[in-house]
mmCIF file as gemmi writes it, N, C-alpha and C atoms, coordinates in Angstrom:
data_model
loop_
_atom_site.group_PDB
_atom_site.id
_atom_site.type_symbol
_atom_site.label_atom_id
_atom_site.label_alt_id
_atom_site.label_comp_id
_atom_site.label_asym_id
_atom_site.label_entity_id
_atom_site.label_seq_id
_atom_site.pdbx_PDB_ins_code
_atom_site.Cartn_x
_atom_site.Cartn_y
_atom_site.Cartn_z
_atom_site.occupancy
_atom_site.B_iso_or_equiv
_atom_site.pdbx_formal_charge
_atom_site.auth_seq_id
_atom_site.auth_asym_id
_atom_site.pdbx_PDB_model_num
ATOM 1 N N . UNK Axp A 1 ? -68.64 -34.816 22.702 1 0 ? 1 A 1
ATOM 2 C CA . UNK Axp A 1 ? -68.206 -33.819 21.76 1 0 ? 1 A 1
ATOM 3 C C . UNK Axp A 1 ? -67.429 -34.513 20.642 1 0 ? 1 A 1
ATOM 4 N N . UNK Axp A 2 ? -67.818 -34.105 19.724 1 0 ? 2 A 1
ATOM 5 C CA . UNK Axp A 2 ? -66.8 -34.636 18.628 1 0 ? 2 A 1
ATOM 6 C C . UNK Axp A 2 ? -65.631 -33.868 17.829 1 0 ? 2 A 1
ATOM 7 N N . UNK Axp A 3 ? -65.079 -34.6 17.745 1 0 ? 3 A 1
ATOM 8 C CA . UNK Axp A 3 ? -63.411 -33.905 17.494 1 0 ? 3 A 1
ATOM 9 C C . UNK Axp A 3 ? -62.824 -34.453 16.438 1 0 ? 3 A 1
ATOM 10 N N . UNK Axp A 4 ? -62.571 -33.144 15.638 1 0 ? 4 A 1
ATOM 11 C CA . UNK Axp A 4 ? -62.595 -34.025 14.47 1 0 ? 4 A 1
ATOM 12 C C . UNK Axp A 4 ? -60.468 -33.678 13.797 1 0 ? 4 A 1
ATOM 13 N N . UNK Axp A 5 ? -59.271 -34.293 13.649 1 0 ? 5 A 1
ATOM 14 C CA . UNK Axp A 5 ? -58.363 -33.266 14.05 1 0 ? 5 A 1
ATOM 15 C C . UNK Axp A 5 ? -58.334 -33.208 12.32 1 0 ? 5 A 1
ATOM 16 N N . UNK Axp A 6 ? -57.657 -31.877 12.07 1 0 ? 6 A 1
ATOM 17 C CA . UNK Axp A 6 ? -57.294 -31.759 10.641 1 0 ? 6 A 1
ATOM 18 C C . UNK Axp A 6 ? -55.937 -31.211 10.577 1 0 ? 6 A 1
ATOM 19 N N . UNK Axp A 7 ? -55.214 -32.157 9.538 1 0 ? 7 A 1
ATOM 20 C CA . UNK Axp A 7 ? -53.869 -31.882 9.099 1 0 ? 7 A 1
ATOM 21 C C . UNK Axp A 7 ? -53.449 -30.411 8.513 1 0 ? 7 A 1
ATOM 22 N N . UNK Axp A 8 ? -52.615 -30.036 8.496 1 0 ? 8 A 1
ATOM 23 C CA . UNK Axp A 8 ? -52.023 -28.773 7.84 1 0 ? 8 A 1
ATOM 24 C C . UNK Axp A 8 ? -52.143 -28.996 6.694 1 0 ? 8 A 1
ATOM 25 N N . UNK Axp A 9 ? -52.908 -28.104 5.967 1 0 ? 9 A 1
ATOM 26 C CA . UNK Axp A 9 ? -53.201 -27.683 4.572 1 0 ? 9 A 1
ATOM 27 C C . UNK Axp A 9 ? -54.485 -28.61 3.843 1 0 ? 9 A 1
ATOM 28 N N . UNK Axp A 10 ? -54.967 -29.206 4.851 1 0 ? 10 A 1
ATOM 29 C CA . UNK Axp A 10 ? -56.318 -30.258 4.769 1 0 ? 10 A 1
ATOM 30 C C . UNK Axp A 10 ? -57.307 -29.641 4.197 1 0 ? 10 A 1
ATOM 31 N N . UNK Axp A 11 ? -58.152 -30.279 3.045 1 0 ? 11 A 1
ATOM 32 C CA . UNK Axp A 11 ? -58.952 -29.441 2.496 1 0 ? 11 A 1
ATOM 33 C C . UNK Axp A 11 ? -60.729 -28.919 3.651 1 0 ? 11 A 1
ATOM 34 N N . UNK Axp A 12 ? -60.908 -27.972 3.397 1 0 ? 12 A 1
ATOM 35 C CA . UNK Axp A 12 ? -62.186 -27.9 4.493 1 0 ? 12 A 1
ATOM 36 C C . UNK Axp A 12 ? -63.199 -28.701 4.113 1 0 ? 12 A 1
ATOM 37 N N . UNK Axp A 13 ? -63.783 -28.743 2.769 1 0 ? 13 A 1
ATOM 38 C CA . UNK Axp A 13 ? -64.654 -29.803 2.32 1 0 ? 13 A 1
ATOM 39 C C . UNK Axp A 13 ? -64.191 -31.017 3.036 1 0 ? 13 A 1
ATOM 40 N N . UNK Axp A 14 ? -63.334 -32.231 3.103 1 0 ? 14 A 1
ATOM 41 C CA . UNK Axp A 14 ? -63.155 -32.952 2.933 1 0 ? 14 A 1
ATOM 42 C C . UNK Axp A 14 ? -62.895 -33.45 4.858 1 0 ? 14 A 1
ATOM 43 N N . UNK Axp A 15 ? -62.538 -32.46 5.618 1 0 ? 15 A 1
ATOM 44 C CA . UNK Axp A 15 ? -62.907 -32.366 7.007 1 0 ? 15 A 1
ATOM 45 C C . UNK Axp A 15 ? -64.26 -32.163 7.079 1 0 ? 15 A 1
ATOM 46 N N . UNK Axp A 16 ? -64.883 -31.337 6.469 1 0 ? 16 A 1
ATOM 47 C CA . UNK Axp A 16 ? -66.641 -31.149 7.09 1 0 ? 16 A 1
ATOM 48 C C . UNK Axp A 16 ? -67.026 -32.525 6.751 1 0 ? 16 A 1
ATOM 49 N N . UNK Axp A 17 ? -66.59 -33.211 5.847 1 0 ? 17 A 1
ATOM 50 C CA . UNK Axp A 17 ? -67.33 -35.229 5.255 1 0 ? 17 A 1
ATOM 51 C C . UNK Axp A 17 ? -66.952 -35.704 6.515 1 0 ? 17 A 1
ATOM 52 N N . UNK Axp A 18 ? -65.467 -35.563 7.2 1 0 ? 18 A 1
ATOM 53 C CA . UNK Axp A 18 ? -65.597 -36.462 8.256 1 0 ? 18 A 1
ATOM 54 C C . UNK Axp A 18 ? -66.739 -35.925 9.325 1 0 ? 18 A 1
ATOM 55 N N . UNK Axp A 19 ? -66.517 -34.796 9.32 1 0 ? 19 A 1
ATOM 56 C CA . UNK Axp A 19 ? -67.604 -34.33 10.948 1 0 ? 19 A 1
ATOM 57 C C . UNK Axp A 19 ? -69.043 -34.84 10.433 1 0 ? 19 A 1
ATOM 58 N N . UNK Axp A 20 ? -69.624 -34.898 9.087 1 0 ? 20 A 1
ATOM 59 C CA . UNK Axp A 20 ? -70.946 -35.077 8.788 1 0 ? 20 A 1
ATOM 60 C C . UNK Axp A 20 ? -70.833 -36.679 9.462 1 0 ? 20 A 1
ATOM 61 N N . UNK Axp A 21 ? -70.17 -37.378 8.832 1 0 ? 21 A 1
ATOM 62 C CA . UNK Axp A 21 ? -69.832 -38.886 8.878 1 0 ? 21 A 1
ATOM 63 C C . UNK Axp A 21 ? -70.277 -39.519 10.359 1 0 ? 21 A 1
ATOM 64 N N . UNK Axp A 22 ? -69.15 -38.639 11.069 1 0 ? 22 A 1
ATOM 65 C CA . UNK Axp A 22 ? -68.662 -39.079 12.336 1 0 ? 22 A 1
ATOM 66 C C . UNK Axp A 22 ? -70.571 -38.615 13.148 1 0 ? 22 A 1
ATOM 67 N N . UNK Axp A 23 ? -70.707 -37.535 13.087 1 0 ? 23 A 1
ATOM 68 C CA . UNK Axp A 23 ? -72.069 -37.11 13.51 1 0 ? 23 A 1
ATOM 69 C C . UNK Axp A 23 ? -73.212 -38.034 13.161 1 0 ? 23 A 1
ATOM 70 N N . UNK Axp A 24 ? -73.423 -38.014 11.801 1 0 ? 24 A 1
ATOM 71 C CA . UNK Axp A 24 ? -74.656 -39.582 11.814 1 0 ? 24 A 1
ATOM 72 C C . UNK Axp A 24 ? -74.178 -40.659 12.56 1 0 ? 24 A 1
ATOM 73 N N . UNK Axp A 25 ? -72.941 -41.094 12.745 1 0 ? 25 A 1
ATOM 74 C CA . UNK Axp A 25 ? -72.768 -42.399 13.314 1 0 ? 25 A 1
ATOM 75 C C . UNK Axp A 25 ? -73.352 -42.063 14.613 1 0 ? 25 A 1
ATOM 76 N N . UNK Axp A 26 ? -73.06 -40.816 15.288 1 0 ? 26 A 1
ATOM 77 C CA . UNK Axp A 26 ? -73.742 -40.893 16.865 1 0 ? 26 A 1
ATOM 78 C C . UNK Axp A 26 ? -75.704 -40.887 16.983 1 0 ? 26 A 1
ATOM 79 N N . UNK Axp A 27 ? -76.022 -40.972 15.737 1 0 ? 27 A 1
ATOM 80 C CA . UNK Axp A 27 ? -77.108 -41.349 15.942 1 0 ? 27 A 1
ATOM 81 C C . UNK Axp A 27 ? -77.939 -40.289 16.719 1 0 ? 27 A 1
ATOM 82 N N . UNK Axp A 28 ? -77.222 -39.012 16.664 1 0 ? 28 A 1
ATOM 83 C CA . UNK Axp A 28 ? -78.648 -37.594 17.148 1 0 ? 28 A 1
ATOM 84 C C . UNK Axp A 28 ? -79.332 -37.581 16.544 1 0 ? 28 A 1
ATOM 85 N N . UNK Axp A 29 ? -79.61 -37.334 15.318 1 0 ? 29 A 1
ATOM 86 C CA . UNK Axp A 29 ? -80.873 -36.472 14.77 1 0 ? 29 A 1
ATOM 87 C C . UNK Axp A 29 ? -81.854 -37.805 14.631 1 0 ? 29 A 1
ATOM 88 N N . UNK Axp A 30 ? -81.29 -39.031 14.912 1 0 ? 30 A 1
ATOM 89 C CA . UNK Axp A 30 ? -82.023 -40.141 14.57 1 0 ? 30 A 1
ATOM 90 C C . UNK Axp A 30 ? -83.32 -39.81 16.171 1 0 ? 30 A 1
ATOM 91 N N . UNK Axp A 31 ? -82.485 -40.11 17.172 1 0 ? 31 A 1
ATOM 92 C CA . UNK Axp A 31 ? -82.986 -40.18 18.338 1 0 ? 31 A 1
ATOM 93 C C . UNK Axp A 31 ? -83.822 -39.184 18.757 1 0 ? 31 A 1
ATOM 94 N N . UNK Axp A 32 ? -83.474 -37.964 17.887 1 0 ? 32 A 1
ATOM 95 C CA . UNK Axp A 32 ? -83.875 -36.646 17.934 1 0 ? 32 A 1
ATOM 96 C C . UNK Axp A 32 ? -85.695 -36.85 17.504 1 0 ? 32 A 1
ATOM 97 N N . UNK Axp A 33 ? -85.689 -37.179 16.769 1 0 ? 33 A 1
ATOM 98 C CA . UNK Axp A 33 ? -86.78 -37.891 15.579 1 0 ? 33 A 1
ATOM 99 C C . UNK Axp A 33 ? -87.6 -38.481 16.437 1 0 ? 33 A 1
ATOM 100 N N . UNK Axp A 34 ? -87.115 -39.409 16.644 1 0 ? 34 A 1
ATOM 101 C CA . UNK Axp A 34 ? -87.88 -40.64 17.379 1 0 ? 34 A 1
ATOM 102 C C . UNK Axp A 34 ? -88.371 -40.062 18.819 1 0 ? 34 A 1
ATOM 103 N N . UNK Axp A 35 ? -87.588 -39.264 19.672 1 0 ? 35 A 1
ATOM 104 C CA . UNK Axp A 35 ? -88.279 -38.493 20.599 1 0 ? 35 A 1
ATOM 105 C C . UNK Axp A 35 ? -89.588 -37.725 20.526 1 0 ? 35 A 1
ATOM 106 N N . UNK Axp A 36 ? -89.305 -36.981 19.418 1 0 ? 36 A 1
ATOM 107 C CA . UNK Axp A 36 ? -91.006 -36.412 18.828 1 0 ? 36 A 1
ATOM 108 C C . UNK Axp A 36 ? -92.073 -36.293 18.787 1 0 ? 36 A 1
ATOM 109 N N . UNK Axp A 37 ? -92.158 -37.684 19.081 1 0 ? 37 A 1
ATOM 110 C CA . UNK Axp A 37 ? -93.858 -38.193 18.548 1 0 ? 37 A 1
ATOM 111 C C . UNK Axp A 37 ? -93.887 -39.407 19.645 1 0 ? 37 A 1
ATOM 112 N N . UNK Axp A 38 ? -94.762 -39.769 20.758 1 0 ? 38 A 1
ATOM 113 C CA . UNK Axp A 38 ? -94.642 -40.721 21.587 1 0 ? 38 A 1
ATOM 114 C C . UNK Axp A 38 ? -95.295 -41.968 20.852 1 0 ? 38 A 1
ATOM 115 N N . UNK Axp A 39 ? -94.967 -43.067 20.655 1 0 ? 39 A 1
ATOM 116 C CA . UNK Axp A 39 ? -96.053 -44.157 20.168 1 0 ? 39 A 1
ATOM 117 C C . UNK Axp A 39 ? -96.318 -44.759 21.635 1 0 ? 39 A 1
ATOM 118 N N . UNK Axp A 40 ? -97.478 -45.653 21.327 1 0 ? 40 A 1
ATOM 119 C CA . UNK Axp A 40 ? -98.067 -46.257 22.153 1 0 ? 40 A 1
ATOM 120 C C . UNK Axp A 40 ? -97.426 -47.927 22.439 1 0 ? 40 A 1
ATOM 121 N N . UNK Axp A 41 ? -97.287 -48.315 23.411 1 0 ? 41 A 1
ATOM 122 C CA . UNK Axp A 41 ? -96.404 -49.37 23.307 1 0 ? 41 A 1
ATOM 123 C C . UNK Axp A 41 ? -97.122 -50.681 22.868 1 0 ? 41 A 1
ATOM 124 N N . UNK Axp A 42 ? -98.705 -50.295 22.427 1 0 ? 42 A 1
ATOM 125 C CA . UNK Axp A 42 ? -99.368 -51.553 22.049 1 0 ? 42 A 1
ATOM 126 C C . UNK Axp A 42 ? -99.262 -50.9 20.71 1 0 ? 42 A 1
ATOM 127 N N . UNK Axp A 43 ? -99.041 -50.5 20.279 1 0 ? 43 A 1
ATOM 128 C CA . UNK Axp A 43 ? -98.69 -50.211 18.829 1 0 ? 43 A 1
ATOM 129 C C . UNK Axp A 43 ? -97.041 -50.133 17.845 1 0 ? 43 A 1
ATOM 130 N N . UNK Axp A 44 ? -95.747 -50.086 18.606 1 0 ? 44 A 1
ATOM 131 C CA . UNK Axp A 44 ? -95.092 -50.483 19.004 1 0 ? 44 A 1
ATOM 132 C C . UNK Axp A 44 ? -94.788 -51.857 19.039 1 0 ? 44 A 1
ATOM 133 N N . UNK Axp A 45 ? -95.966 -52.533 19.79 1 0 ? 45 A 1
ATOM 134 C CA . UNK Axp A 45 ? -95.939 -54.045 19.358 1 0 ? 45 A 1
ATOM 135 C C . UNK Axp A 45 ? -96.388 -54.49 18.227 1 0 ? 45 A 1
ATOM 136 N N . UNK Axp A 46 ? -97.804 -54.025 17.996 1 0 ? 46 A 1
ATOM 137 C CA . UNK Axp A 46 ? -98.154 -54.497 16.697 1 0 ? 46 A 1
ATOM 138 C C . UNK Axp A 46 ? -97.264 -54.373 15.622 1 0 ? 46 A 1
ATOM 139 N N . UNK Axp A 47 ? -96.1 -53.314 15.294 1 0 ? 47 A 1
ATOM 140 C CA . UNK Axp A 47 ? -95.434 -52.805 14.368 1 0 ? 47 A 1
ATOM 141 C C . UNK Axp A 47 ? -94.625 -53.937 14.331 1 0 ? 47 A 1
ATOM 142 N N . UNK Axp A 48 ? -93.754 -53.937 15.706 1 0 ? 48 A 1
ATOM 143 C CA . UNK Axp A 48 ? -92.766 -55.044 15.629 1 0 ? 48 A 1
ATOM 144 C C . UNK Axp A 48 ? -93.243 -56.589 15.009 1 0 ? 48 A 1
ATOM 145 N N . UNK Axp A 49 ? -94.723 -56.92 15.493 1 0 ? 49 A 1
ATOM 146 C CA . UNK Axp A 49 ? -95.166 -58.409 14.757 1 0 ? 49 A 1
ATOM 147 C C . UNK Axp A 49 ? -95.224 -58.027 13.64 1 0 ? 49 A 1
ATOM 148 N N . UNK Axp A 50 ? -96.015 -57.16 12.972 1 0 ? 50 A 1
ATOM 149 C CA . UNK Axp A 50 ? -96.011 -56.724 11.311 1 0 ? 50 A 1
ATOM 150 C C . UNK Axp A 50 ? -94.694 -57.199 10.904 1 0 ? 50 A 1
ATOM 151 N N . UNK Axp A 51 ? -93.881 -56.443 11.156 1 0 ? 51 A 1
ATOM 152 C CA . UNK Axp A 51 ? -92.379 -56.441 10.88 1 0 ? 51 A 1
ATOM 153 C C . UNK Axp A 51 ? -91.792 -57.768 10.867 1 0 ? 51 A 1
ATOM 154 N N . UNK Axp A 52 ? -92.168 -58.973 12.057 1 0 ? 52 A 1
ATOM 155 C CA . UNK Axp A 52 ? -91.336 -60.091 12.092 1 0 ? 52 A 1
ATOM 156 C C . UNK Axp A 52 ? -92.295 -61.154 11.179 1 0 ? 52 A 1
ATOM 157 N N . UNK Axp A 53 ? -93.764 -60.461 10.818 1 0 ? 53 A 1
ATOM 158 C CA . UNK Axp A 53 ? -94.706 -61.619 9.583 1 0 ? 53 A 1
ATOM 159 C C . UNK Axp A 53 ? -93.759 -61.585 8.561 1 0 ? 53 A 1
ATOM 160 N N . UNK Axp A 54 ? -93.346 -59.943 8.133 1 0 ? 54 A 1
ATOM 161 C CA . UNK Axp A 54 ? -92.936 -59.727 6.737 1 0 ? 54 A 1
ATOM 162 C C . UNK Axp A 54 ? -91.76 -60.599 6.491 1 0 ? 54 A 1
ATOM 163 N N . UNK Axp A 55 ? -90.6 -60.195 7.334 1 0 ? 55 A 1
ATOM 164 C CA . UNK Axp A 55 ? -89.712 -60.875 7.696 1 0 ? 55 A 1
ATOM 165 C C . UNK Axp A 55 ? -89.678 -62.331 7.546 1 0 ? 55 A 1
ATOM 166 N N . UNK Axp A 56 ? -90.377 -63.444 8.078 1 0 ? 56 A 1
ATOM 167 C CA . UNK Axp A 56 ? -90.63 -64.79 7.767 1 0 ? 56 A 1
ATOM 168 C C . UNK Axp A 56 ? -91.444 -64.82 6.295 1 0 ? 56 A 1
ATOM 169 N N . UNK Axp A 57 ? -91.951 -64.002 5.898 1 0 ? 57 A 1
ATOM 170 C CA . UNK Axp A 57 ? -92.712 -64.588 4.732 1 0 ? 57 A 1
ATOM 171 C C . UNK Axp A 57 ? -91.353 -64.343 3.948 1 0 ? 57 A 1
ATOM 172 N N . UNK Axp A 58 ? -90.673 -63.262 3.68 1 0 ? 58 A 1
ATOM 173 C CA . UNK Axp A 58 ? -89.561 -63.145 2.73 1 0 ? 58 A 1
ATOM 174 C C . UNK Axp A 58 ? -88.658 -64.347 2.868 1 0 ? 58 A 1
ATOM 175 N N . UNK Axp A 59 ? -88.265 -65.172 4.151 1 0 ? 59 A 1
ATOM 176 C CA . UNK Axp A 59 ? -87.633 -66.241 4.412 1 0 ? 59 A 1
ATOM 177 C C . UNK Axp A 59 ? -88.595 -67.179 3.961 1 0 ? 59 A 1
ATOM 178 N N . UNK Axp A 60 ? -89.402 -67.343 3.477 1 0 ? 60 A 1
ATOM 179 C CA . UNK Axp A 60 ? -90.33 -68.441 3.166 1 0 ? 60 A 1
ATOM 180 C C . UNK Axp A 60 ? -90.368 -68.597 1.494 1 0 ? 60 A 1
ATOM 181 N N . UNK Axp A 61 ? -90.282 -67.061 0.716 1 0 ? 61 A 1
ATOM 182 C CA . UNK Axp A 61 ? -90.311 -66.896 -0.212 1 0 ? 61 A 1
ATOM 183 C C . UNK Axp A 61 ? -88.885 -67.591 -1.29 1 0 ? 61 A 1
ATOM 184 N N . UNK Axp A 62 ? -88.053 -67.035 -0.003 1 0 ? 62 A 1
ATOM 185 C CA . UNK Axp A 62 ? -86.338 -67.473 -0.685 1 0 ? 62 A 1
ATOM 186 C C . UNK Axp A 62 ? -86.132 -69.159 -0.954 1 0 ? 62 A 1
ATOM 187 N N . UNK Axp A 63 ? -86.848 -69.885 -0.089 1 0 ? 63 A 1
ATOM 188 C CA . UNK Axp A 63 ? -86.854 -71.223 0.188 1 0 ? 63 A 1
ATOM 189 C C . UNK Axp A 63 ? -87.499 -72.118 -1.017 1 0 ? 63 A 1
């Protein structure tokens, strides 16, 4: 649960920024997302190699 405390005479805008804040950091709606849709774990892989080509070519590029 998140708890968010607010001072006496605290503006409400400026408490709802922390609860938005504090809420993305726990990473629900992310996980929420990603639950959704099952991928396949050989695809999954392929993504991740895609991901680590791009990755070395940009390190190749900087060099």
């Amino acid at each position: 649960m998140i708890i968010i405390p607010i001072k006496e005479g605290e503006n409400i805008e400026r408490a709802l920024k922390k609860f938005k804040r504090k809420y993305e950091k726990t990473g629900v709606v992310r996980e929420l997302r990603r639950r959704q849709a099952f991928d396949k774990p050989s695809v999954v892989k392929r993504e991740a190699k895609m991901h680590a080509i791009y990755v070395q070519q940009l390190q190749t590029k900087e060099e």
